[in-house]
N, C-alpha and C positions, 0 to 999 in steps of 0.2 A: 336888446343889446347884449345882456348876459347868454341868452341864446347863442347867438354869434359867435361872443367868443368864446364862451365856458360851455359848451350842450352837457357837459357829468353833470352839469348843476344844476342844469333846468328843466319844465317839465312840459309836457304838451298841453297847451293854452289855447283858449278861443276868446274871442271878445265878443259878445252879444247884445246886442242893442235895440233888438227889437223879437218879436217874435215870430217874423219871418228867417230873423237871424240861426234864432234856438232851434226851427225845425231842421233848414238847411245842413247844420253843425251836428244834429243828433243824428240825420241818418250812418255818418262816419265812422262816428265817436265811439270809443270802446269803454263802457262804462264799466265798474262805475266812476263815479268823477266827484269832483267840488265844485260846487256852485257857490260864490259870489259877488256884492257888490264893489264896483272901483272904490265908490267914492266915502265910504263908510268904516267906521273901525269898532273894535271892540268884537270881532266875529258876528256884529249884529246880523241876520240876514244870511248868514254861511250854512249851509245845507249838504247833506250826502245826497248827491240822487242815483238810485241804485241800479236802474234801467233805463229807456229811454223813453217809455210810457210815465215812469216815475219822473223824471226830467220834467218834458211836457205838460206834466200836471204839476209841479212847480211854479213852473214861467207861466200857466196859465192864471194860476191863484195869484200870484206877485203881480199880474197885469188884472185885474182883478180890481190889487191894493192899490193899484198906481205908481207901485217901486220902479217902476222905469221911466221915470228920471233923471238915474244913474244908470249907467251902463253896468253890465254882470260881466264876469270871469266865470268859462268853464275851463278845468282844469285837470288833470286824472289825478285820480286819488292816491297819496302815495300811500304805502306802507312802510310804518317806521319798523327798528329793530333795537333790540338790547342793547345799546351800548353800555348801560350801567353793571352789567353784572347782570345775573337770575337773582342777586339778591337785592333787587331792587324793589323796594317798596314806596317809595316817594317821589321819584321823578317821572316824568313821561319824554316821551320820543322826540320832543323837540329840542333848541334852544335858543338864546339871541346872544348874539355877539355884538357888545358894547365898545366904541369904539370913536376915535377921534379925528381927524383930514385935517390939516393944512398946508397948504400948497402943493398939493399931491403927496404927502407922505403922512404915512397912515400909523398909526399910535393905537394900538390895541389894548385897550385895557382889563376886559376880561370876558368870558364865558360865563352864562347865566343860567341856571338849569332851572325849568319849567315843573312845578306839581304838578299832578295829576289833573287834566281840565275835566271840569262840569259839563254833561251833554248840555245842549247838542255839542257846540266847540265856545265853552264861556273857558277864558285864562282863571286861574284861580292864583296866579301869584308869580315870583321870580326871587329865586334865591342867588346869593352870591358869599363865596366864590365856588364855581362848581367841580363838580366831587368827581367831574370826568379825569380819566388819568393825564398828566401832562402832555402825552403823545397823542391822543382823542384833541385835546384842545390847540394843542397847534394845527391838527388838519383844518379845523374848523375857522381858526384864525386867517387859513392860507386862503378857505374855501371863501372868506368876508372879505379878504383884502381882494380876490377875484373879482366880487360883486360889484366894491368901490371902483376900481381901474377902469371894468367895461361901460359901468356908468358914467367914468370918467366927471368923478364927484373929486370937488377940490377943496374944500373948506366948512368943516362943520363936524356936528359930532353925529354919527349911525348907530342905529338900533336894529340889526339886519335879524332876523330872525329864520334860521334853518333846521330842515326835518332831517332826521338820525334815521337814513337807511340801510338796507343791508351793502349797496352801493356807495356809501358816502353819503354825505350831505348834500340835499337840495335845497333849493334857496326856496322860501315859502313868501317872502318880502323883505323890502329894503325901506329903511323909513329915515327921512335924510335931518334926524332928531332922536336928541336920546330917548330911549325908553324912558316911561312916566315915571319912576320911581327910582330910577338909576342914581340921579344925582342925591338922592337924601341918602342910599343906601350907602353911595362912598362917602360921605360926609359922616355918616356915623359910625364907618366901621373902618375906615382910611385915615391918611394923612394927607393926600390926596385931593388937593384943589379942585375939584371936578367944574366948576361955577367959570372960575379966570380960565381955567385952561378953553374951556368950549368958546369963553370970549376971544382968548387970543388966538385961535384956529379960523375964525369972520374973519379978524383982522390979517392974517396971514401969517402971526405971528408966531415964535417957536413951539409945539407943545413938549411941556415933558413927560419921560416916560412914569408908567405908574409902576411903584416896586410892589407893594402888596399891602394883602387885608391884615388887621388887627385881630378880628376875629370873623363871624359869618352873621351876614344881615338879610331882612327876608319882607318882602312885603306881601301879604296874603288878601287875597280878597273871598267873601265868603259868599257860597251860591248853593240854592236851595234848588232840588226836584231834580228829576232824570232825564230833563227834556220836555215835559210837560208841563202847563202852564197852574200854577199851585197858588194857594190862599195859603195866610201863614197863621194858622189857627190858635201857637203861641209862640212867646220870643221876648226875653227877657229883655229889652229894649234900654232898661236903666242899668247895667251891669258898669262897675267901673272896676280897675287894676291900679293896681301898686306895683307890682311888679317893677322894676327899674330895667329889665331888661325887653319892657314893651315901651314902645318910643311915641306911637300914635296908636291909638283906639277911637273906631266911630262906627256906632250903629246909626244905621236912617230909614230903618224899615220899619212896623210898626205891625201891631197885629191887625187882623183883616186885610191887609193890605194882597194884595197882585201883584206875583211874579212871573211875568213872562221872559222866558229863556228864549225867546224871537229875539230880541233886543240887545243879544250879547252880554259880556261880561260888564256891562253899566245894569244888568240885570240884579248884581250883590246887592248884600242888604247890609252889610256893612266892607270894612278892611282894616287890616292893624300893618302895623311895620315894628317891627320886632328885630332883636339880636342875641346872639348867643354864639358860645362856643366851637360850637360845629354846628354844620347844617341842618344835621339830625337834632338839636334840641332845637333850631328854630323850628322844625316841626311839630318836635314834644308842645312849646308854646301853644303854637296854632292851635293844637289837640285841646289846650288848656282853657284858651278864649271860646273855643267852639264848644264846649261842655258846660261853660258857663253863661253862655245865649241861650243856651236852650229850647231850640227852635226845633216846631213840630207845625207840621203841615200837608194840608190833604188837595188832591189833586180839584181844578177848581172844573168844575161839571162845563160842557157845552163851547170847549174850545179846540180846536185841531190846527195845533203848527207843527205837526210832524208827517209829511204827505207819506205815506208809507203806498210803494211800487213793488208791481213785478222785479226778483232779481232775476 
């Protein structure tokens, strides 16, 4: 439906359900592309395939695993671009736009700027409020309120999450639920009901608008290896904080343990939720708890989840 009525905003899509589907769709198809699952999250299972022999030997390993049981997305691959500045050093190309419906009128509460993701595509976090210039975040505002209309979504709180092109914003998903972490983030750095307002939007009921943050809050999740599947040789697994300006701390990973980066961003081994001044020292934070896990890890021998293809 976004298709339809927004195409700036959409991308060339195929749905695949079989592997007579994938061969059909890849004679066409101008790689490279994104591969996929519907019904899955956390990027688990999300793949570059970089040609169409590289495709194919994809769909072939996944039918293999017996992953189709869910249907796949192929999708072209976009290229994001700088919106943050050349001096950017902590964001990456996407974002999500957080946001509230009821009764068809949509209550935007904020832009959420994405770190830098873990290969293959694991999320490592979402900060708020983001550091895009005011004129950047209402395109993107317009670009979510698009998404909601064509869906003709009525009642509830969106988690729409879009890629920073040199064209604009593309829409990457629509998730008709806040983002995981959204609501503790306004609670700690807000005035900002985020709980009653998401209630009275089911209900029909009025939301109000959100004025702003207090300061900047940040939830990080932490992910080990480059994409290959890693044994975490050490890791300081008992580490605790004082800090007052870290709100949750949790390691659950352990040494000897298996990390496989198949599995998406439930792939971390731990995550913190953190606050601070600006966005920039939620970062410093992060830098702080990550130096203090101290995590070392060697790539684990005799596994391939990276199909590496002809480009």
């Amino acid at each position: 439906m976004v298709s339809k009525f927004y195409p700036e905003l959409s991308t060339v899509a195929h749905k695949i359900r079989d592997k007579k589907d994938a061969e059909v769709i890849a004679k066409n198809f101008e790689f490279p592309g994104m591969l996929k699952p519907v019904s899955m999250a956390g990027s688990r299972l999300a793949y570059k395939v970089e040609s169409r022999k590289h495709f194919l030997e994809v769909i072939e390993e996944l039918a293999k695993e017996e992953f189709f049981h869910t249907d796949f997305i192929l999708e072209e691959f976009l290229l994001g671009s700088e919106w943050y500045g050349k001096e950017n050093v902590f964001f990456d190309d996407y974002v999500s736009v957080e946001s509230i419906v009821s009764n068809g009128k949509i209550t935007h509460l904020a832009v959420s700027s994405k770190p830098i993701i873990a290969k293959p595509f694991r999320e490592t976090g979402l900060v708020v409020p983001s550091t895009l210039s005011q004129s950047k975040q209402n395109q993107l505002y317009e670009a979510a309120s698009k998404v909601i209309r064509a869906l003709n979504y009525k009642n509830g709180p969106t988690h729409i999450e879009l890629k920073l092109t040199p064209s604009g914003p593309k829409l990457i998903e629509f998730n008709p639920r806040a983002g995981g972490p959204v609501p503790f983030l306004f609670q700690t750095s807000s005035e900002y009901p985020i709980i009653n307002q998401i209630i009275q939007s089911y209900l029909g009921e009025e939301v109000g608008k959100f004025s702003c943050f207090n300061n900047s809050s940040a939830f990080f999740s932490f992910q080990v290896g480059e994409g290959e599947k890693v044994i975490l040789d050490e890791i300081n697994d008992k580490v605790t904080f004082e800090d007052k300006n870290i709100k949750e701390f949790f390691i659950f990973k352990h040494k000897g343990e298996i990390i496989d980066p198949a599995i998406g961003t439930s792939a971390m081994i731990g995550f913190a939720y953190v606050v601070g001044e600006t966005p920039a020292k939620c970062m410093e934070i992060r830098d702080k708890i990550w130096d203090k896990i101290n995590v070392k890890y060697s790539e684990s021998k005799g596994f391939k989840n990276e199909y590496k293809g002809d480009s």
